[in-house]
TORMAR-764434 format. One record per residue: x, y, z of N, C-alpha, C in turn; residue in one letter. Coordinates in pm, whole numbers, padded with zeros to 5 digits, always signed. Atoms other than C-alpha are relative to their C-alpha. Example, Ala and Ser with C-alpha at 12.3 -4.5 7.8 and 13.67 -1.06 7.14 Angstrom:
TORMAR-764434
+00089-00119+00000+01230-00450+00780+00090+00120+00000a/-00082-00119-00006+01367-00106+00714-00077+00109+00073s/
END
This chain:
TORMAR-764434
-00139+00032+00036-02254+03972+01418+00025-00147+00034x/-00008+00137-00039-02156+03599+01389+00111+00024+00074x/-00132+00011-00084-01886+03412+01597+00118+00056-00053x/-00105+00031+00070-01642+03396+01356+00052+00158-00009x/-00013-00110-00020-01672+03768+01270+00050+00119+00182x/-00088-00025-00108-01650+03862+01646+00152-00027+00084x/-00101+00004-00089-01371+03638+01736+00141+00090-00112x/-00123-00108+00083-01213+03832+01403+00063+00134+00065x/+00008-00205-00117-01277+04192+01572+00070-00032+00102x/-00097+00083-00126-01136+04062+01926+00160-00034+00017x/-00076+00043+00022-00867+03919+01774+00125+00149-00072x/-00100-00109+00017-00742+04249+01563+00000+00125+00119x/-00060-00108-00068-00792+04497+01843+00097-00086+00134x/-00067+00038-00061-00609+04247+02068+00149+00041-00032x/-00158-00027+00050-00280+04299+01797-00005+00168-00005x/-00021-00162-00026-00372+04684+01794+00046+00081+00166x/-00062-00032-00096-00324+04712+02170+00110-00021+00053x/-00148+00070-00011-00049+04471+02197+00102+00129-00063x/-00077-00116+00032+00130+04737+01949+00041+00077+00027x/-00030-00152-00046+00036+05027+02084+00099-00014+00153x/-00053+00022-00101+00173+04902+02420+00162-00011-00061x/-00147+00037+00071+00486+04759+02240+00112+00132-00053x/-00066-00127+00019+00544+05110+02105+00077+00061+00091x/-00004-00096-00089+00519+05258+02387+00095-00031+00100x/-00133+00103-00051+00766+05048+02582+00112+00031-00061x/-00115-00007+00092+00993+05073+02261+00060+00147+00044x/-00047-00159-00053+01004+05469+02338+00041+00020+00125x/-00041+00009-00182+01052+05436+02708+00149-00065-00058x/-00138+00050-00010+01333+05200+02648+00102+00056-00085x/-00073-00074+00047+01487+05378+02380+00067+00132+00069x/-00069-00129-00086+01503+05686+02604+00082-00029+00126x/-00046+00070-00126+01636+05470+02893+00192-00039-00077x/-00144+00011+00038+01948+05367+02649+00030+00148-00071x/-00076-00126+00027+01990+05686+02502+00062+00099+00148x/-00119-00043-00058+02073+05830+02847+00107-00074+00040x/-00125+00137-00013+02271+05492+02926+00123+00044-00074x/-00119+00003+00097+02480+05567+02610+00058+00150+00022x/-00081-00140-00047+02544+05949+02745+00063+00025+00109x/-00102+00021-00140+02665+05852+03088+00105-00050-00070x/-00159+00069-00024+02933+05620+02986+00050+00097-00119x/-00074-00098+00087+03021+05876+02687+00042+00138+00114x/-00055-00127-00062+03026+06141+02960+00127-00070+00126x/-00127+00038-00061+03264+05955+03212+00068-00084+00006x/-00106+00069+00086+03428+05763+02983+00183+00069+00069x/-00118-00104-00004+03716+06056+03046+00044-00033+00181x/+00028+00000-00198+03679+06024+03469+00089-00127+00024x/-00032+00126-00019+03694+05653+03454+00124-00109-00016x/-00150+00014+00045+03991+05622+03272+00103+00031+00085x/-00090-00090-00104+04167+05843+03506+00005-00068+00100x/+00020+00092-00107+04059+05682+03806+00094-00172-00009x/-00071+00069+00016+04189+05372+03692+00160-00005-00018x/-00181+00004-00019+04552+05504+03629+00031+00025+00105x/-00065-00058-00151+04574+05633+03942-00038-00063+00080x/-00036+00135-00067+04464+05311+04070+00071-00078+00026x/-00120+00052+00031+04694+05162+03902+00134-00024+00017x/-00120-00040-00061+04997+05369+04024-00034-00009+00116x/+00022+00041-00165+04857+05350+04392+00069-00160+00053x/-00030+00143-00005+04892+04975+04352+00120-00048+00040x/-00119+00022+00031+05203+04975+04245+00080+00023+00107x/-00079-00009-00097+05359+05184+04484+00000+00000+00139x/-00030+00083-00096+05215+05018+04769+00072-00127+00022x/-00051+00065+00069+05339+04724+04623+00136-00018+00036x/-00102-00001+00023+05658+04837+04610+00076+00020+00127x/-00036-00046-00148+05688+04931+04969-00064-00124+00096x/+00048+00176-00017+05560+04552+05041-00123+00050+00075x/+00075+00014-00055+05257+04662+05153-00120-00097-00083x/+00093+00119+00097+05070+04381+04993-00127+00052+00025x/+00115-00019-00009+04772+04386+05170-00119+00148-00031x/+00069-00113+00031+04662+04744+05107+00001-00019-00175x/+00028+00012+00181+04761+04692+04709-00060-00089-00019x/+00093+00065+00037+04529+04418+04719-00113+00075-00001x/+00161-00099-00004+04222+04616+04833-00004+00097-00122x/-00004-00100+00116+04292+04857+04562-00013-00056-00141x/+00069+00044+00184+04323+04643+04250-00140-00104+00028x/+00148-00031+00010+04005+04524+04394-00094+00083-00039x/+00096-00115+00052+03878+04862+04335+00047+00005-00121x/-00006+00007+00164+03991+04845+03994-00032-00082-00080x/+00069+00106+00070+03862+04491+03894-00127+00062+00009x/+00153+00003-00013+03536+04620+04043-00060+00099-00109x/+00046-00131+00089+03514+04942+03793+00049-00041-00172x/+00030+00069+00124+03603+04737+03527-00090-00106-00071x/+00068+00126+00018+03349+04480+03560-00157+00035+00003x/+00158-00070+00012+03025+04772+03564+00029+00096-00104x/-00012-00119+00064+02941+05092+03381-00099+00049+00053x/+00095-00093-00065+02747+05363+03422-00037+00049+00133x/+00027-00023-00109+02557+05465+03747+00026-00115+00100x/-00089+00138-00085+02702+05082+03915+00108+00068+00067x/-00118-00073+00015+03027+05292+03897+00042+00053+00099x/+00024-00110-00103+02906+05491+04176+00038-00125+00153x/+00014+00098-00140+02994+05242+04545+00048+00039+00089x/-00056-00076-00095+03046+05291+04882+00159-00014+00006x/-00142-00054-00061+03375+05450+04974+00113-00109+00103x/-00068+00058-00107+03623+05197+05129+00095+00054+00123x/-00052-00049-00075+03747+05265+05455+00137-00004+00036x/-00176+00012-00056+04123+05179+05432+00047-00023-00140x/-00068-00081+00000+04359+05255+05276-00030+00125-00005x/+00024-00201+00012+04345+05670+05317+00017+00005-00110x/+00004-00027+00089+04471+05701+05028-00133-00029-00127x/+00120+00016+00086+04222+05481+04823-00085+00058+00030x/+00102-00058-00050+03976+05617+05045-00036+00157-00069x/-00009-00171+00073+04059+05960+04897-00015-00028-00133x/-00011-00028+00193+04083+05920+04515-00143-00071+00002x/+00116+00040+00039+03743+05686+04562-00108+00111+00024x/+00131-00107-00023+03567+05982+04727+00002+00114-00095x/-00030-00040+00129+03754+06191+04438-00130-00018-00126x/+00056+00074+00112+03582+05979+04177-00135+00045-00014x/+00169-00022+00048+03254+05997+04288-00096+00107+00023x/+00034-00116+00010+03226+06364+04342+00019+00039-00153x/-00027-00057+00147+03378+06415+03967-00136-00041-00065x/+00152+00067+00040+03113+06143+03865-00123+00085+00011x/+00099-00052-00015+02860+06293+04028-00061+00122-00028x/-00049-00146+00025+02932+06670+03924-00054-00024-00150x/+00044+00019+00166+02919+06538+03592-00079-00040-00063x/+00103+00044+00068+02644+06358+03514-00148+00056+00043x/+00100-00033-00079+02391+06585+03733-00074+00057-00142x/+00081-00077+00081+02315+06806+03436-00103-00076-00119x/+00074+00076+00130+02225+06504+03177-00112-00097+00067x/+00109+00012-00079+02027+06355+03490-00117+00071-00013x/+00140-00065-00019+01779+06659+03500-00065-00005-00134x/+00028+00028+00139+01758+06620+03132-00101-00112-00006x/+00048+00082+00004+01659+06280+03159-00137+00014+00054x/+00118+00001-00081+01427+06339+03419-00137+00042-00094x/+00092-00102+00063+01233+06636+03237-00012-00100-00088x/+00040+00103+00144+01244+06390+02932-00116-00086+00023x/+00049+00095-00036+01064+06102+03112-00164+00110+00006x/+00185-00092-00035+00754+06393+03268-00036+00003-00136x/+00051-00065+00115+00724+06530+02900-00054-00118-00096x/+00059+00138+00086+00665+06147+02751-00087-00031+00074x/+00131+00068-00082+00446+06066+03060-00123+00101-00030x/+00132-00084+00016+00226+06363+02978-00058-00026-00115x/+00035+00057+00118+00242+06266+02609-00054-00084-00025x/+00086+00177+00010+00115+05914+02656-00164+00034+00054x/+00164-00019-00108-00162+06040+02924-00081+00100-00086x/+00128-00061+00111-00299+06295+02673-00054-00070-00120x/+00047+00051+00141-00300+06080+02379-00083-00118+00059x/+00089+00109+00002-00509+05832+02611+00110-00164+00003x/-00033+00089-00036-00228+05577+02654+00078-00036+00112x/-00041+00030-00121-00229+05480+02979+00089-00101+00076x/-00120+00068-00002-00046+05190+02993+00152-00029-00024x/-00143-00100+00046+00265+05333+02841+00024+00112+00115x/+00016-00087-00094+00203+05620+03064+00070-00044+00130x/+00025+00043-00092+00184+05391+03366+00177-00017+00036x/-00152+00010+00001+00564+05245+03263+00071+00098+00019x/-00049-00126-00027+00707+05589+03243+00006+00032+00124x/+00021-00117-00114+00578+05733+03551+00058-00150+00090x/-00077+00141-00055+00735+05366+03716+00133+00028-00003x/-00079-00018+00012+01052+05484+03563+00096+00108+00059x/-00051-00127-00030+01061+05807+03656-00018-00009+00166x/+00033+00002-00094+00965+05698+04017+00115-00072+00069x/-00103+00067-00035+01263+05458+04046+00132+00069-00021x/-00131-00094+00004+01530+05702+03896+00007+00119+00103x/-00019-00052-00167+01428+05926+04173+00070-00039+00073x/-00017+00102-00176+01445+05698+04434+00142-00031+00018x/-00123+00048-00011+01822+05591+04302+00044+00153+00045x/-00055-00106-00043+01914+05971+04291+00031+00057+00063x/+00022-00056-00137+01787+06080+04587+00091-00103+00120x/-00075+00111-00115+01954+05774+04768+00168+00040+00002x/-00090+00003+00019+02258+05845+04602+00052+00169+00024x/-00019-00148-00020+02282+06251+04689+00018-00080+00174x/+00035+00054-00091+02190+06097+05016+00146-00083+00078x/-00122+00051-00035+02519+05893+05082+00101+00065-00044x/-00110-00078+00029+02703+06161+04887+00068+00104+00122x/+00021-00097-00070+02621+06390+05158+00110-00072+00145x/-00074+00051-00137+02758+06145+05422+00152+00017-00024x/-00134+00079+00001+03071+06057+05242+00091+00178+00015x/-00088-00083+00008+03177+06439+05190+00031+00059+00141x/-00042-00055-00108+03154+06518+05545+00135-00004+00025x/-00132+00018-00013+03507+06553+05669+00002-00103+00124x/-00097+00069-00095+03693+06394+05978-00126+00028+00118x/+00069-00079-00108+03480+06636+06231-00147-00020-00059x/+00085+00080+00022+03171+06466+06035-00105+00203-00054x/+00002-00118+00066+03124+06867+05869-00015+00029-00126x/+00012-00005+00133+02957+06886+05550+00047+00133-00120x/-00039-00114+00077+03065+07124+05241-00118+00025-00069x/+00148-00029+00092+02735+07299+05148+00068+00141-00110x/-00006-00098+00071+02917+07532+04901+00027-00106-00148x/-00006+00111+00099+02839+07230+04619-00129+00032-00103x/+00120-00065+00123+02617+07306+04300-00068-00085+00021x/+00123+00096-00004+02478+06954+04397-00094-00016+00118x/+00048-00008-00129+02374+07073+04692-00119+00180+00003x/+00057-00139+00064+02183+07385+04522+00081+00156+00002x/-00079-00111+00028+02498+07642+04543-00015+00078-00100x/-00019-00075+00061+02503+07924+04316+00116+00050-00024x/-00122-00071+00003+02806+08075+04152+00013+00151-00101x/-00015-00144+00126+02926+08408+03986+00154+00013-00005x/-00104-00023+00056+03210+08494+03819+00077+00029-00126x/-00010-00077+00156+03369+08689+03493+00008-00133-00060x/-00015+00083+00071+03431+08377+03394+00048-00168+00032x/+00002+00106-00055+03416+07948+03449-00095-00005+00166x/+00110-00019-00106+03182+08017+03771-00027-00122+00089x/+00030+00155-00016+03083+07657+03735+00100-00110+00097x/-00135+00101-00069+03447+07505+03839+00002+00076+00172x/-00003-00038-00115+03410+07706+04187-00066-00088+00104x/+00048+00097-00090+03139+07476+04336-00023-00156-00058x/+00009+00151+00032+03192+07139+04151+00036-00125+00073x/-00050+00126-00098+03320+06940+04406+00212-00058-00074x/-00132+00020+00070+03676+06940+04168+00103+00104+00076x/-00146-00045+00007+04047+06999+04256+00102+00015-00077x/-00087+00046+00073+04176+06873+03979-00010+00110-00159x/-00024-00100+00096+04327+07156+03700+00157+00019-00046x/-00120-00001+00101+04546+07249+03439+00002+00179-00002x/-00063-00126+00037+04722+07576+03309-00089+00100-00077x/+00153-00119+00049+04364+07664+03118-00123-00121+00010x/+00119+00017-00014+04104+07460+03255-00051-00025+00141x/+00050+00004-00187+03952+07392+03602+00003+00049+00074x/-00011-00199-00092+03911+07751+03739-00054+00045-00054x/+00042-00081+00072+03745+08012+03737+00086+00147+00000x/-00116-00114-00037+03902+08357+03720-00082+00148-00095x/+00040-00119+00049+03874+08733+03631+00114+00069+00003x/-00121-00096+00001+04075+09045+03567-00005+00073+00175x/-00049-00086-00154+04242+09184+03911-00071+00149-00011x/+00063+00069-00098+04066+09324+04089-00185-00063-00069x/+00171+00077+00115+03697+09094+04026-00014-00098+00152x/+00080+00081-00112+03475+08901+04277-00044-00103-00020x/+00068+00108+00034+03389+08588+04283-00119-00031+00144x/+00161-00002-00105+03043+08526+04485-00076-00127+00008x/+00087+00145-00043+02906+08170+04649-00168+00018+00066x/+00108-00017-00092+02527+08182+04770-00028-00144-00012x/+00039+00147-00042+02401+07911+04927-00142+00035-00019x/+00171-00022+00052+02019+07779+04883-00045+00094+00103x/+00051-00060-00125+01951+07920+05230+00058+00003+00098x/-00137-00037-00118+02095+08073+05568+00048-00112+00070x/-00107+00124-00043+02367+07796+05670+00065+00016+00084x/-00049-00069-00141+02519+07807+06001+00208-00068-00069x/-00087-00014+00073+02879+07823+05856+00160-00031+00107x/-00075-00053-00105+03202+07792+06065+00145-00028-00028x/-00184+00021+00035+03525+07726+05825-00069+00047-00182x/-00025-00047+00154+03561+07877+05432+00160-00025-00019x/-00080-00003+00054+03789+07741+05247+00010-00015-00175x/-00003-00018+00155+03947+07776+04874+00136-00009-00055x/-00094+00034+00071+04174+07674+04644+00058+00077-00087x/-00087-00116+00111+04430+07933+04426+00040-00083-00081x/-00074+00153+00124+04526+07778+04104+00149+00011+00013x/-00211+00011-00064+04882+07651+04194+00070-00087-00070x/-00032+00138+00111+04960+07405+03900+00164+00074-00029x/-00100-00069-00006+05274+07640+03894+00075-00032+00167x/-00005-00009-00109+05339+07623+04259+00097+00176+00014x/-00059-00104-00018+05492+07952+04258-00047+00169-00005x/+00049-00114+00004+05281+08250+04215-00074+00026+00114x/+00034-00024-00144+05127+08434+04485-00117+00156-00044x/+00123-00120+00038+04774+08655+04506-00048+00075+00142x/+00066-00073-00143+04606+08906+04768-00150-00014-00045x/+00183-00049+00005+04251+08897+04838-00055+00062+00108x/+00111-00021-00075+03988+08999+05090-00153-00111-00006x/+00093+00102-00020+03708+08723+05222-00136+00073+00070x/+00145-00063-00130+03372+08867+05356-00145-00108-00030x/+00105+00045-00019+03033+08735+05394-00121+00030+00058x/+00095-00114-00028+02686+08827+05397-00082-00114+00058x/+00076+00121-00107+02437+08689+05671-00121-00016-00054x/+00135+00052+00123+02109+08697+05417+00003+00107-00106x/+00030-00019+00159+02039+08837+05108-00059+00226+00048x/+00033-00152-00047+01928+09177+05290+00114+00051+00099x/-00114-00070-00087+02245+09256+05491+00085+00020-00060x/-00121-00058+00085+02563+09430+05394+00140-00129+00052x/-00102+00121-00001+02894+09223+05355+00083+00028+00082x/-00078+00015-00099+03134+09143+05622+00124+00000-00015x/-00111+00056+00025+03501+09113+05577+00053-00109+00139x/-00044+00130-00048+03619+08790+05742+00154-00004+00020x/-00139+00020+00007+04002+08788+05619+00030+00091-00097x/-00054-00125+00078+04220+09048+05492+00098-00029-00044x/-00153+00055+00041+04514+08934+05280+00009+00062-00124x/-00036-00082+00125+04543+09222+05076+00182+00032-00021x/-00150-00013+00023+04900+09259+05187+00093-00130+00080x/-00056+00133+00005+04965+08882+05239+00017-00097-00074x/-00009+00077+00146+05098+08711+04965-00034-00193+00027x/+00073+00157-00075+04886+08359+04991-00028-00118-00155x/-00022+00091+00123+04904+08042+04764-00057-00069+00001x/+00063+00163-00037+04725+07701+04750-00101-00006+00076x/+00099-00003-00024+04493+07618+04937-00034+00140+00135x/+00039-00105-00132+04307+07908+05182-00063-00034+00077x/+00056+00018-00121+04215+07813+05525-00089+00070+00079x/+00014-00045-00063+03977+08026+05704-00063-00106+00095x/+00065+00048-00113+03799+07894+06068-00040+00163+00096x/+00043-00079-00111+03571+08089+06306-00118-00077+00075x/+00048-00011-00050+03321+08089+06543-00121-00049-00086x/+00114+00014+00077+02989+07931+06367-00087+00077-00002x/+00118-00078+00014+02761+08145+06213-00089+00002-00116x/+00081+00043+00145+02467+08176+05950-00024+00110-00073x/-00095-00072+00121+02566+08303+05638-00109-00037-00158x/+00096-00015+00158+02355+08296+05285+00140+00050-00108x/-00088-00082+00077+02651+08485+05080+00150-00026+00052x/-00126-00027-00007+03044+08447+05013+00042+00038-00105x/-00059-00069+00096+03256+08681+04830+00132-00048+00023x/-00141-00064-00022+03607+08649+04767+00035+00125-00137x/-00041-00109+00032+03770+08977+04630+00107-00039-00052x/-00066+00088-00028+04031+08880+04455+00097+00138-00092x/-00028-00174+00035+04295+09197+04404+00142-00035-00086x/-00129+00002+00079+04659+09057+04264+00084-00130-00037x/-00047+00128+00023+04847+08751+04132+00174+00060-00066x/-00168-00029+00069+05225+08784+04054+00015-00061-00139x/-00009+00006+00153+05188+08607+03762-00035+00080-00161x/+00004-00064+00122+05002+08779+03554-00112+00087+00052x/+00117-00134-00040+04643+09044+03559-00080-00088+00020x/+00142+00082-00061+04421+08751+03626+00004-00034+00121x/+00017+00069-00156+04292+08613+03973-00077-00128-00025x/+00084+00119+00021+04210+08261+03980+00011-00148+00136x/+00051+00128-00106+04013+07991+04206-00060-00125-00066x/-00012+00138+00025+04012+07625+04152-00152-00024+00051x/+00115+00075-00032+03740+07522+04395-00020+00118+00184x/+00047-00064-00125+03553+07687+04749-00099-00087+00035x/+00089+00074-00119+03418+07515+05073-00078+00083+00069x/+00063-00074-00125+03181+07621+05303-00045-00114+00123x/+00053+00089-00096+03156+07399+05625-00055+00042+00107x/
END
C-alpha cells in the first residue's frame, strides 16, 4: 500500500470515529436536554407560585417597615428568577421564619415532583450506556456512565440536605415521605398522603375514601417513631371527622390502637406524641366526616 493510499485510509477512519463519537455525544446530550426541558415544564406551575407568595411576603413586611427582612426575601425572588431547573433547589435561609418556611415549602414540592422524571432519567442513561457498550462504543459509553455518575452524586447530595432541612425544631426527621421510600394505600390519591404537600383544594391534594376506609403508611423499615401526625382536609374550615390511629411494630405483628377519636369530633391538623417506639406500619381508620360520606387526609408525619 503506498503513502498516499495509507494516509487516505487513516484519514477516513479518523472522520468515521470522529462521527461515531459525535453521535454518540449528540444522543447523550439530547437526552440531557430532553430531561432539562421536562423539569422546567414540570415546575413551571411550583415556581410561579412560590414567587407570588414571595411577592406578597415582601410586601407585607414592607408594609409593617420591616425593611430589612423584605429585603432578604426579594433576594429570594431575584435569585429564582435568575436560574432554572435543578439551580432552583438552595439552601434554606435562616431568617425570616416565615421565608424560611415557604423556602422549605418549595423545595419539598420541587422535590416531590420531579423524583419520578429523575428515576426515568436515570434508567434512561443505564439503558443507553448498555447500548453503546454492546454495540462496541466505548467512548460514548464512557460519557454516559460520567453522566450518570454525576447525576447521582447531585441527587444523593441533594436528598442528603433535604433530610437535614425537614428535621423540625427538636432536629426530628419525618420518615413518613415517599422520598424517603414510604409506601402508601388508599381507595383513592394514596400518593398525596406522603408527598411532603399541605397545600389543597376542594378536589385535589388528598387522598380519601368512603366512611368507614383505611388509609395505611409503611415505612422502608422498623423506625423508632415517637410523634404521628396528619392533616384533615380543612379548606372549608368547618367540618369535623372521627377516626381511630393504631400501629403495627413489623410486618408480622397485629395492630395497635394509639388514639381513639371515634367519638371526638377532630379537624385540621392531628397531633399525636408518645413515648418512642419502633414501628414499620400506620393505619388511620377513618369512620365519619360531617360533611359528607367521604373521609379525607391531606398529608401524614411520622417523627
Amino acid at each position: 500500500m503506498c503513502f498516499l493510499t495509507k494516509l487516505w485510509f487513516m484519514s477516513v477512519v479518523s472522520i468515521i470515529t470522529c462521527t461515531s463519537l459525535c453521535a454518540g455525544e449528540s444522543e447523550l446530550e439530547r437526552l440531557k436536554s430532553g430531561f432539562k426541558n421536562k423539569i422546567n415544564s414540570v415546575i413551571e406551575p411550583l415556581v410561579k407560585r412560590h414567587k407570588t407568595s414571595l411577592l406578597s411576603l415582601e410586601k407585607s413586611l414592607a408594609n409593617v417597615s420591616n425593611i430589612e427582612d423584605a429585603l432578604l426575601v426579594r433576594e429570594e425572588r431575584m435569585r429564582i428568577s435568575e436560574v432554572e431547573g435543578m439551580d432552583l433547589l438552595a439552601e434554606v435561609p435562616d431568617a425570616p421564619e416565615k421565608l424560611r418556611s415557604q423556602c422549605q415549602r418549595f423545595n419539598r414540592e420541587m422535590s416531590s415532583s420531579v423524583q419520578v422524571w429523575e428515576k426515568k432519567y436515570d434508567q434512561a442513561l443505564v439503558n443507553l450506556e448498555a447500548r453503546l457498550t454492546k454495540a462496541g462504543k466505548l467512548n460514548e459509553a464512557l460519557l454516559v456512565k460520567n453522566e450518570l455518575i454525576y447525576f447521582r452524586r447531585n441527587v444523593n447530595s441533594r436528598i442528603k440536605k433535604s433530610d437535614e432541612e425537614n428535621a423540625d425544631q427538636n432536629g426530628i426527621l419525618d420518615y413518613a415521605l415517599a422520598s424517603k421510600g414510604a409506601k402508601a394505600k388508599a381507595q383513592e390519591g394514596a400518593e398525596f398522603l406522603i408527598d411532603g404537600k399541605t397545600e389543597h383544594s376542594g378536589n385535589d391534594g388528598f387522598a380519601w375514601g368512603s366512611s368507614p376506609t383505611d388509609f395505611v403508611i409503611s415505612l422502608p423499615k422498623v423506625t423508632k417513631i415517637q410523634e404521628i401526625n396528619f392533616l384533615l382536609h380543612n379548606e372549608d374550615k368547618s367540618r369535623e371527622y372521627l377516626y381511630q390511629l393504631f400501629v403495627m411494630r413489623d410486618d408480622e405483628s397485629e395492630w395497635e390502637m394509639v388514639a381513639d377519636h371515634g367519638k371526638k369530633p377532630s379537624k385540621g391538623w392531628q397531633k399525636h406524641k408518645f413515648p418512642p417506639v419502633k414501628l414499620k406500619n400506620i393505619k388511620i381508620m377513618g369512620l365519619f366526616n360531617s360533611a359528607n360520606k367521604n373521609f379525607h387526609i391531606v398529608e401524614v408525619e411520622a417523627r
